[in-house]
Backbone as CSV, one residue per row, in Angstrom:
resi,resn,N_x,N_y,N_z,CA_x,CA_y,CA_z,C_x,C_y,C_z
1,UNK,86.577,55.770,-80.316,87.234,55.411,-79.058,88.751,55.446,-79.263
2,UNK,89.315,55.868,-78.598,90.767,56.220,-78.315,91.504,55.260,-78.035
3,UNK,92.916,54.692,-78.604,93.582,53.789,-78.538,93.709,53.156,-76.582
4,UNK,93.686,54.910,-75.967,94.335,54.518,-74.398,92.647,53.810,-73.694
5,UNK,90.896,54.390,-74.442,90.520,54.316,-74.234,90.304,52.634,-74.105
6,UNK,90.342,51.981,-75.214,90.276,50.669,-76.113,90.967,49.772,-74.613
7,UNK,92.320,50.242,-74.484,93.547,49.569,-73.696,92.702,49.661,-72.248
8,UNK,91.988,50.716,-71.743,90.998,50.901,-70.325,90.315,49.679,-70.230
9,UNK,89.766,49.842,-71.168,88.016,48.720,-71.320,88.811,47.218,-71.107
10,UNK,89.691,47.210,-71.987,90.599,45.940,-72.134,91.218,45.270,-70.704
11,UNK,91.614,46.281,-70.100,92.585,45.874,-68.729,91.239,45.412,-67.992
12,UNK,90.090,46.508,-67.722,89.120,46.193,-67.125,88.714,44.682,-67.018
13,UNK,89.005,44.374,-68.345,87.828,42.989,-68.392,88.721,41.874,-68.426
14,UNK,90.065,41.844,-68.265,91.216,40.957,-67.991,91.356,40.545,-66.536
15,UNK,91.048,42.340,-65.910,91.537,42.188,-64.360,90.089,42.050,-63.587
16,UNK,89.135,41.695,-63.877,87.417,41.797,-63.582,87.718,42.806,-62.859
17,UNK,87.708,43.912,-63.140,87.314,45.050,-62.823,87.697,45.306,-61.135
18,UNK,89.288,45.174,-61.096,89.358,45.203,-59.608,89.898,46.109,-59.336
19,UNK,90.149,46.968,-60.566,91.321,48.237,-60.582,90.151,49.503,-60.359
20,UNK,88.816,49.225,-60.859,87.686,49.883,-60.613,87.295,50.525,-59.223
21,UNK,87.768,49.564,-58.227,87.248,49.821,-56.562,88.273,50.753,-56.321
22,UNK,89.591,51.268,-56.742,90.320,52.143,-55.787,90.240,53.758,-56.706
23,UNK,90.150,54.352,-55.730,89.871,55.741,-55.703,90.767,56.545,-57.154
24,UNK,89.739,57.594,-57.750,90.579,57.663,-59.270,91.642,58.950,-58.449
25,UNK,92.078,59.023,-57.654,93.550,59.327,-57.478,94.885,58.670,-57.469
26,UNK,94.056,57.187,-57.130,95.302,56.336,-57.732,95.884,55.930,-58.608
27,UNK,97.122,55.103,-58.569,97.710,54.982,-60.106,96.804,54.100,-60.796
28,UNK,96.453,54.486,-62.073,95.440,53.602,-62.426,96.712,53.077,-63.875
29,UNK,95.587,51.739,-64.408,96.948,51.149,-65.749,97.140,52.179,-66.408
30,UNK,96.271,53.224,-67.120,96.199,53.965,-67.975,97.077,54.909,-67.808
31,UNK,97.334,55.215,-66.629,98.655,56.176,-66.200,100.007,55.437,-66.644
32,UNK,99.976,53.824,-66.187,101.313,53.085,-66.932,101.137,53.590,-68.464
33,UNK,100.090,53.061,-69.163,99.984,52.560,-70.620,101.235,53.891,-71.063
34,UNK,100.298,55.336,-70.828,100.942,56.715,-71.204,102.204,56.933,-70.522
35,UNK,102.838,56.458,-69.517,103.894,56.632,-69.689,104.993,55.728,-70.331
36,UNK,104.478,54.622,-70.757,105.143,53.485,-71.431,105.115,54.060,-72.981
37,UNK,104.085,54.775,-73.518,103.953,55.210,-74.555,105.148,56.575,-75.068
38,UNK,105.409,57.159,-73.371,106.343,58.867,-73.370,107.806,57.931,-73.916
39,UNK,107.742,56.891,-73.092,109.169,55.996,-72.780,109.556,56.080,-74.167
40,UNK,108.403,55.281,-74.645,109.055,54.436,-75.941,109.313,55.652,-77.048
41,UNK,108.911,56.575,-77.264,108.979,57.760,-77.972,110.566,57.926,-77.911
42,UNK,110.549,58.599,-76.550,111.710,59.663,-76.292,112.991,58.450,-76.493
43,UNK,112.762,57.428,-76.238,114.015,56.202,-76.686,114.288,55.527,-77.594
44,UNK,113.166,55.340,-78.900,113.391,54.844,-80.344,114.080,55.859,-80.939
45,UNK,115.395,55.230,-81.547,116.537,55.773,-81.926,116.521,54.748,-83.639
46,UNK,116.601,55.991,-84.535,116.928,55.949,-86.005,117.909,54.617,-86.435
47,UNK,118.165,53.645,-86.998,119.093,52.815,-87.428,119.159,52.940,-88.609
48,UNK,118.629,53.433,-89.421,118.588,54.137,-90.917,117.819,54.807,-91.240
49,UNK,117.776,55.334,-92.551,116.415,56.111,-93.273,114.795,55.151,-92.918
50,UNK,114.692,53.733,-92.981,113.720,53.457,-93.023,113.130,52.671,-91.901
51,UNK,114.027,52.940,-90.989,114.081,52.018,-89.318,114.127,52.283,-88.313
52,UNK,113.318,52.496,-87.295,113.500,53.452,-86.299,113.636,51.552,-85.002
53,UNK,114.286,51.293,-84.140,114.664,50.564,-83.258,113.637,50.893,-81.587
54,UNK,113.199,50.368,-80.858,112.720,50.653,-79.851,113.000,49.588,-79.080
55,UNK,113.086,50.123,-77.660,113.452,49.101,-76.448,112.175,48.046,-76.457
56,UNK,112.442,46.979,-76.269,111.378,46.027,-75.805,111.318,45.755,-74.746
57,UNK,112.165,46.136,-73.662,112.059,45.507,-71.749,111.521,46.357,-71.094
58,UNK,110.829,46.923,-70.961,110.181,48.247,-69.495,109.967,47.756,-68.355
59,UNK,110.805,48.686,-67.382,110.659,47.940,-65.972,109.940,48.976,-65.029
60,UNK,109.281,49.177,-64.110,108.708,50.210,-63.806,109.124,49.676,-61.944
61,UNK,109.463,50.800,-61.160,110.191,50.785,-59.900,107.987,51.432,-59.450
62,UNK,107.963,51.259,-58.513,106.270,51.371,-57.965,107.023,51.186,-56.679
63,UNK,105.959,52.372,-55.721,105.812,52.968,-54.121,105.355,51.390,-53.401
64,UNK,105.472,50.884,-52.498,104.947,49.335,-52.046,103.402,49.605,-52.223
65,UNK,102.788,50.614,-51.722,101.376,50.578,-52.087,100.999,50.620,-53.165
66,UNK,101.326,51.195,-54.720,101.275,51.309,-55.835,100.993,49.606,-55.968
67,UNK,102.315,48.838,-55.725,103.000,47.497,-56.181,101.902,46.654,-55.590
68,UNK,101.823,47.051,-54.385,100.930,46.202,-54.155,99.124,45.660,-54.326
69,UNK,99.077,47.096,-54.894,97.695,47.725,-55.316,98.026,46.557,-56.731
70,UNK,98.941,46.656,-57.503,99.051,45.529,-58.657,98.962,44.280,-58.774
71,UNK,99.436,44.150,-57.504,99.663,42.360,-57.300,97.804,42.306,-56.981
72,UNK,97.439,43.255,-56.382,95.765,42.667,-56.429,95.209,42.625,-57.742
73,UNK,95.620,43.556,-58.607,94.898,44.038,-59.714,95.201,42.383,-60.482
74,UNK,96.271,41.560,-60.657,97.036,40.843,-61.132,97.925,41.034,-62.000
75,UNK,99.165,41.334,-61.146,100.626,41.789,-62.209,100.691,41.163,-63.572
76,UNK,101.003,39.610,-63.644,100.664,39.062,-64.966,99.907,39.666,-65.850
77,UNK,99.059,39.337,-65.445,97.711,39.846,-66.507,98.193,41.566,-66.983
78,UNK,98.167,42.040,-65.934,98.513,43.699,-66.142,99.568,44.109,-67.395
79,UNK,100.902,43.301,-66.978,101.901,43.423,-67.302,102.036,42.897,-69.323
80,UNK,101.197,41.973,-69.201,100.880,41.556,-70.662,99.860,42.354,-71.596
81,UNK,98.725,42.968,-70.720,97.583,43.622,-71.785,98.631,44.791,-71.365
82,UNK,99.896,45.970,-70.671,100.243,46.742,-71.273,101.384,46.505,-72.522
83,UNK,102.027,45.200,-72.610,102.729,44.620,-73.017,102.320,44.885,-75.029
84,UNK,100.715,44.645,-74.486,100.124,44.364,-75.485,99.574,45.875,-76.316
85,UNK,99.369,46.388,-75.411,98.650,47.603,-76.061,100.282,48.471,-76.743
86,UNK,101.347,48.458,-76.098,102.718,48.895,-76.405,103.141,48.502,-77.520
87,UNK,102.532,47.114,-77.924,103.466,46.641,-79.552,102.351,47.555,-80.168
88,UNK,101.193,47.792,-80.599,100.241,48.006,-81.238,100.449,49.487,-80.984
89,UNK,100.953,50.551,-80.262,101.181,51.678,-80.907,102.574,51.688,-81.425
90,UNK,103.846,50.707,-81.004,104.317,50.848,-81.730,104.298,50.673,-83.255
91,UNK,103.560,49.445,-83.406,102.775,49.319,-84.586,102.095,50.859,-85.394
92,UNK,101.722,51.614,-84.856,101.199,52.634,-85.537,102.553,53.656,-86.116
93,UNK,103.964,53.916,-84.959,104.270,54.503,-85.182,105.818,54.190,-85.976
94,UNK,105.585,52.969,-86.437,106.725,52.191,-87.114,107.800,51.809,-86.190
95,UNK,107.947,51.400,-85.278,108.972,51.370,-84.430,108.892,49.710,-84.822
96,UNK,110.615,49.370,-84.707,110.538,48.152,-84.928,111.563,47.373,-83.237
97,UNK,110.809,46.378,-82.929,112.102,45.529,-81.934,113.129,44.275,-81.688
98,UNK,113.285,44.042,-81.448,114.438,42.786,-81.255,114.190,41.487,-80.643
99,UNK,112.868,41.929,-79.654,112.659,40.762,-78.902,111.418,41.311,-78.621
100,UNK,110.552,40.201,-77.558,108.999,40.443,-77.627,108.583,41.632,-76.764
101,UNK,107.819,42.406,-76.173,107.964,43.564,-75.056,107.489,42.523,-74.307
102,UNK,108.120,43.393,-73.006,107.797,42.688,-71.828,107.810,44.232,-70.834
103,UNK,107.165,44.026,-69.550,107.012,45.209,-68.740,106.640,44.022,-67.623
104,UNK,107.782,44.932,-66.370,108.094,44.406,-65.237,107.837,45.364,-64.326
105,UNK,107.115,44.438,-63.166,107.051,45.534,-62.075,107.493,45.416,-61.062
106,UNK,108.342,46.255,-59.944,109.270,46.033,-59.176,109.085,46.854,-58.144
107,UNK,109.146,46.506,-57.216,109.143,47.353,-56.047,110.148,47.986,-55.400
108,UNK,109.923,49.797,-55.071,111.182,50.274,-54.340,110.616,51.073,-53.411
109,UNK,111.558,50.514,-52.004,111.068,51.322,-50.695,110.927,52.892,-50.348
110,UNK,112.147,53.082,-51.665,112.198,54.575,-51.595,110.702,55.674,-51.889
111,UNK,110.186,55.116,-53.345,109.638,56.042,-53.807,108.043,56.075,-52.673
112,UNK,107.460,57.118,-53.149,105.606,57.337,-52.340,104.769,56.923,-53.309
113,UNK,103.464,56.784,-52.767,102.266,56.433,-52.988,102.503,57.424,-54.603
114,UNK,102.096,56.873,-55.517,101.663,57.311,-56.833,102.779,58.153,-57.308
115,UNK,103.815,58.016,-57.049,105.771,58.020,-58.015,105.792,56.606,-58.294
116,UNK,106.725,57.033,-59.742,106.741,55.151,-60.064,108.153,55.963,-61.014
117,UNK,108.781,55.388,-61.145,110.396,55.050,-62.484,110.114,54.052,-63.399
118,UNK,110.459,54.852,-64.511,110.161,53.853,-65.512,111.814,53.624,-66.544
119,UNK,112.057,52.606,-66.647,113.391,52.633,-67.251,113.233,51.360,-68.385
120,UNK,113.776,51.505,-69.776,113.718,50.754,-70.683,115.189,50.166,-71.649
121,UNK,115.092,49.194,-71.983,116.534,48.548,-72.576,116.045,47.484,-73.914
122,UNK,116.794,47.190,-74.863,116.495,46.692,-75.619,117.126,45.268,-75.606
123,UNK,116.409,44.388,-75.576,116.761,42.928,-74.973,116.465,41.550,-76.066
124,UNK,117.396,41.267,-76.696,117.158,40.217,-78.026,116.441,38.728,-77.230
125,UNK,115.638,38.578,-78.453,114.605,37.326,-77.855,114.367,36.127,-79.185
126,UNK,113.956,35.417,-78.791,113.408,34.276,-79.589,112.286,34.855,-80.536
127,UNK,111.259,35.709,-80.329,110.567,35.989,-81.076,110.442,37.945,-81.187
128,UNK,109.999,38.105,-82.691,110.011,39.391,-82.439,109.053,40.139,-83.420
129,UNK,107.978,40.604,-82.646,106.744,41.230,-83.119,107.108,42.222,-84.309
130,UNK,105.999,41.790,-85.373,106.384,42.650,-86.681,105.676,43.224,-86.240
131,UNK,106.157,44.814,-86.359,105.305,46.212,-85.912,105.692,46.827,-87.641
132,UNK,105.821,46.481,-88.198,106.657,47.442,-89.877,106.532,46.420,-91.191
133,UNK,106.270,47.269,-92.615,105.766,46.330,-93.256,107.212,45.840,-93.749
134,UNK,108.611,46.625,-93.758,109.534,46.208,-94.244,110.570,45.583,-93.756
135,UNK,110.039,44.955,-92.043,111.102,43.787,-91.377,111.517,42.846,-91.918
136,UNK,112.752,42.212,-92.201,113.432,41.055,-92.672,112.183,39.999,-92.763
137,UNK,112.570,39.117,-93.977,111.429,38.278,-94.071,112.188,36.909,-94.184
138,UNK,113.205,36.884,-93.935,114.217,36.149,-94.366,114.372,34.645,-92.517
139,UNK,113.375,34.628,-91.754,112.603,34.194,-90.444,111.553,33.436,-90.744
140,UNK,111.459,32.140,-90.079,110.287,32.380,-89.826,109.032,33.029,-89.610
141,UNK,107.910,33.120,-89.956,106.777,33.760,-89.492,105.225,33.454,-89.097
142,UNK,105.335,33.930,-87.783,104.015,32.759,-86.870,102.655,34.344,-86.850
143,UNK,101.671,34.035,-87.186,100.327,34.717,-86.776,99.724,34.087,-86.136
144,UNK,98.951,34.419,-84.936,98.254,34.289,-83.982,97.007,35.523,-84.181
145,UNK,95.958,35.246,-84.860,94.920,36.307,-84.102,95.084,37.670,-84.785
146,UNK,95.918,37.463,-86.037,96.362,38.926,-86.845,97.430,39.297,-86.143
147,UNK,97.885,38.731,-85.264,99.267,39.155,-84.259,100.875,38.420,-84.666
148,UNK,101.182,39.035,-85.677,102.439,38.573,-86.381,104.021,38.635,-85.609
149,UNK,104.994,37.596,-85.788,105.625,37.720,-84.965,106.904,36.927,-86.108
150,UNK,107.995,37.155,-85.625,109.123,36.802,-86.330,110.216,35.707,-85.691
151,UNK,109.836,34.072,-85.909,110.561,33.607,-85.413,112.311,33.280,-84.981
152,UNK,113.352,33.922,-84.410,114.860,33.897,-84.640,115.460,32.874,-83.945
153,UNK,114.824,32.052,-83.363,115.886,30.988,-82.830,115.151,29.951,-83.155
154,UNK,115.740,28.639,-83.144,115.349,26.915,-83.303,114.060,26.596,-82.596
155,UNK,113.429,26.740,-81.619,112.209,27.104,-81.072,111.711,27.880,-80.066
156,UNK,110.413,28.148,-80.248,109.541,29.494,-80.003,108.583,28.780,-78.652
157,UNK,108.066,29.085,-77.582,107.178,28.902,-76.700,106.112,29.502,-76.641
158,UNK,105.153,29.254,-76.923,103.965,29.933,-76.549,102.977,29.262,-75.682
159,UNK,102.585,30.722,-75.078,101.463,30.224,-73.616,101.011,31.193,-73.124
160,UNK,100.658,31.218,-71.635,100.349,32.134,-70.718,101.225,32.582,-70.186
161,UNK,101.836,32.167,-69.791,103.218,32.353,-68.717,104.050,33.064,-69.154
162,UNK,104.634,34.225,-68.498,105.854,35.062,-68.237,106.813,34.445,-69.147
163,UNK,107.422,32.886,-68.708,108.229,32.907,-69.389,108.500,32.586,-70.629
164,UNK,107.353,32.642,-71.523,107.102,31.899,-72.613,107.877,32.907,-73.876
165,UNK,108.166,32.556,-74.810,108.821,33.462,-75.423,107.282,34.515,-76.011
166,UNK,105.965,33.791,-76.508,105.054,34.775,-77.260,103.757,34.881,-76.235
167,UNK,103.548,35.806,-75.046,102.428,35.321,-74.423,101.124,35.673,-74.569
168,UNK,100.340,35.030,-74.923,98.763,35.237,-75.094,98.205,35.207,-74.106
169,UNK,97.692,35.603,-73.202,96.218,35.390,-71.779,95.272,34.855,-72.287
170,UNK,95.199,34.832,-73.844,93.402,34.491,-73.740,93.622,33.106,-74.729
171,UNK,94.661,32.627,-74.563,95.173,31.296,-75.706,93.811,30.381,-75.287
172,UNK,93.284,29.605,-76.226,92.275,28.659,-76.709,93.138,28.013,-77.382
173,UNK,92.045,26.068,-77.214,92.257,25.327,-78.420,91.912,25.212,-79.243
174,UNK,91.148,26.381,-79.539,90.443,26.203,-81.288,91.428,27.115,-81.749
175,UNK,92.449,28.121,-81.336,92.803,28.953,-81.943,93.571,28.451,-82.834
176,UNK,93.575,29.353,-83.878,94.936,28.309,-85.500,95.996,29.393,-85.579
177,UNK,96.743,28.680,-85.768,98.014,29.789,-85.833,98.988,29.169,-87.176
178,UNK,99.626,30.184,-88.006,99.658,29.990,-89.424,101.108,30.342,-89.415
179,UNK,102.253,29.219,-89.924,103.610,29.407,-89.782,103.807,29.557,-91.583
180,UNK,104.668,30.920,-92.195,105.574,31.145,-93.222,107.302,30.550,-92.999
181,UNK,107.153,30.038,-93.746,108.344,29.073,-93.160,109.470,29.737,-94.149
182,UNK,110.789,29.936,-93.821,112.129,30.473,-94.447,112.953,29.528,-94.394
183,UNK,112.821,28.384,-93.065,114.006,27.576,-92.377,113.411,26.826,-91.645
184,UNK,114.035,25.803,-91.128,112.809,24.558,-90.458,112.863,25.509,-89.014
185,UNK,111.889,24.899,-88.337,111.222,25.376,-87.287,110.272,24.591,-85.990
186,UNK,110.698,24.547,-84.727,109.753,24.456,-83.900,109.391,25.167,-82.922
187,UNK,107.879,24.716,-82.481,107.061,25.665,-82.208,106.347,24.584,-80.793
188,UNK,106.332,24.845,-79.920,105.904,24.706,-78.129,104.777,25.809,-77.964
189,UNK,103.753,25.149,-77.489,102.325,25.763,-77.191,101.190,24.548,-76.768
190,UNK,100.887,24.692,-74.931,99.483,23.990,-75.071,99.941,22.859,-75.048
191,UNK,101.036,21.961,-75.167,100.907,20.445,-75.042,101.194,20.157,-76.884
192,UNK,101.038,21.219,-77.462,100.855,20.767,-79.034,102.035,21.137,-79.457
193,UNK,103.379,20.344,-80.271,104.814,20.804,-81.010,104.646,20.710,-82.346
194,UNK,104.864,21.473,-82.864,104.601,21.661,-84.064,106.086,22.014,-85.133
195,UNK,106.311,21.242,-85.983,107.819,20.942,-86.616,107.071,21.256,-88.462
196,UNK,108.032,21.654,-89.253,107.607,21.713,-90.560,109.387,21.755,-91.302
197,UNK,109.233,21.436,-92.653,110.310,21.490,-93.730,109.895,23.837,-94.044
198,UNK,111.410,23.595,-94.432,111.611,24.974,-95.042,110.515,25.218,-96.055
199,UNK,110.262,26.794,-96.327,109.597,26.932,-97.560,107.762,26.327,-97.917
200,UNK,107.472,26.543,-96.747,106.213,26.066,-96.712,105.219,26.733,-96.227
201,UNK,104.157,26.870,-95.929,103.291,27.503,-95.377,102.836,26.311,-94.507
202,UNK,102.438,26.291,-93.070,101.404,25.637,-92.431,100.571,26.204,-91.565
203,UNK,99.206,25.653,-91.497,98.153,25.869,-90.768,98.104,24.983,-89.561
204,UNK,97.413,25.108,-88.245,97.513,24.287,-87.462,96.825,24.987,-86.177
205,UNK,96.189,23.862,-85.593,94.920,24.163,-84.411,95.969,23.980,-83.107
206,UNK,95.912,24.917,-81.955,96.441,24.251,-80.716,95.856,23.303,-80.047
């Protein structure tokens, strides 16, 4: 099964299958995923021999029917499993970022039914997904779920929500999430704060 295939099945069962009822001439996610995938290509730019840099913000301009076809599908949700499937090829193709991806969807009166703009910028954040085995280690470092992430500021948010700095959709309280500690650190998630001394490893349930 094919990475875009994997990312199909995935959106499907996030969005209960509401993207299923409209006609396959429409924009379907999989049309985002691949062009989020052209984006990030043609815009990761070299910072040395062993570092290639990629935008983390994608904003995508959508026809009102497109946009609105999303807001049924559920933008959130949408916007995070492509969010999600985007670190994980960057992950394949070494691209490293600055801040967490995020993909926004916006509406413009101009464009028609199934045109969409896609425009990307690189935007520094509180946390920042290790996609490379040779990112600074010299951070904090939080795993979630095999989903590694690089803490850079005094504290990190995690949740559901947009505005959280690390967002999960499918966050549980059994889930454990495992901090490499460089520098003290806190951590917001769930009602649960979580504080540790430098130089430590901790384990911990939300």
């Amino acid at each position: 099964m094919s990475v875009l295939e994997r990312f199909e099945k995935s959106v499907e069962g996030a969005v209960n299958g509401v993207f299923a009822k409209f006609g396959s001439k429409d924009l379907q996610p999989v049309d985002l995923a691949r062009a989020l995938e052209r984006e990030i290509d043609a815009e990761a730019m070299p910072v040395d021999r062993d570092r290639t840099v990629a935008p983390n913000e994608y904003r995508f301009k959508l026809s009102t029917p497109d946009f609105d076809r999303i807001e049924q599908w559920g933008s959130e949700t949408l916007a995070n499993e492509l969010a999600d499937n985007l670190t994980q090829y960057a992950k394949s193709q070494r691209y490293a970022f600055v801040g967490p991806v995020v993909v926004i969807f916006e509406e413009d009166l101009d464009l028609t039914k199934g045109n969409f703009k896609l425009s990307a910028e690189s935007v520094q954040g509180n946390a920042v997904p290790v996609t490379t085995d040779d990112q600074a280690q010299d951070n904090p470092m939080l795993e979630i779920n095999r989903s590694q992430y690089l803490l850079t500021k005094e504290q990190t948010v995690i949740g559901r929500g947009s505005s959280c700095d690390i967002v999960f959709q499918r966050l549980h309280y059994w889930m454990a999430i495992r901090l490499r500690l460089a520098a003290p650190v806190s951590c917001t998630g769930l009602h649960r704060r979580i504080r540790s001394s430098p130089a430590q490893e901790l384990t911990t349930r939300l």
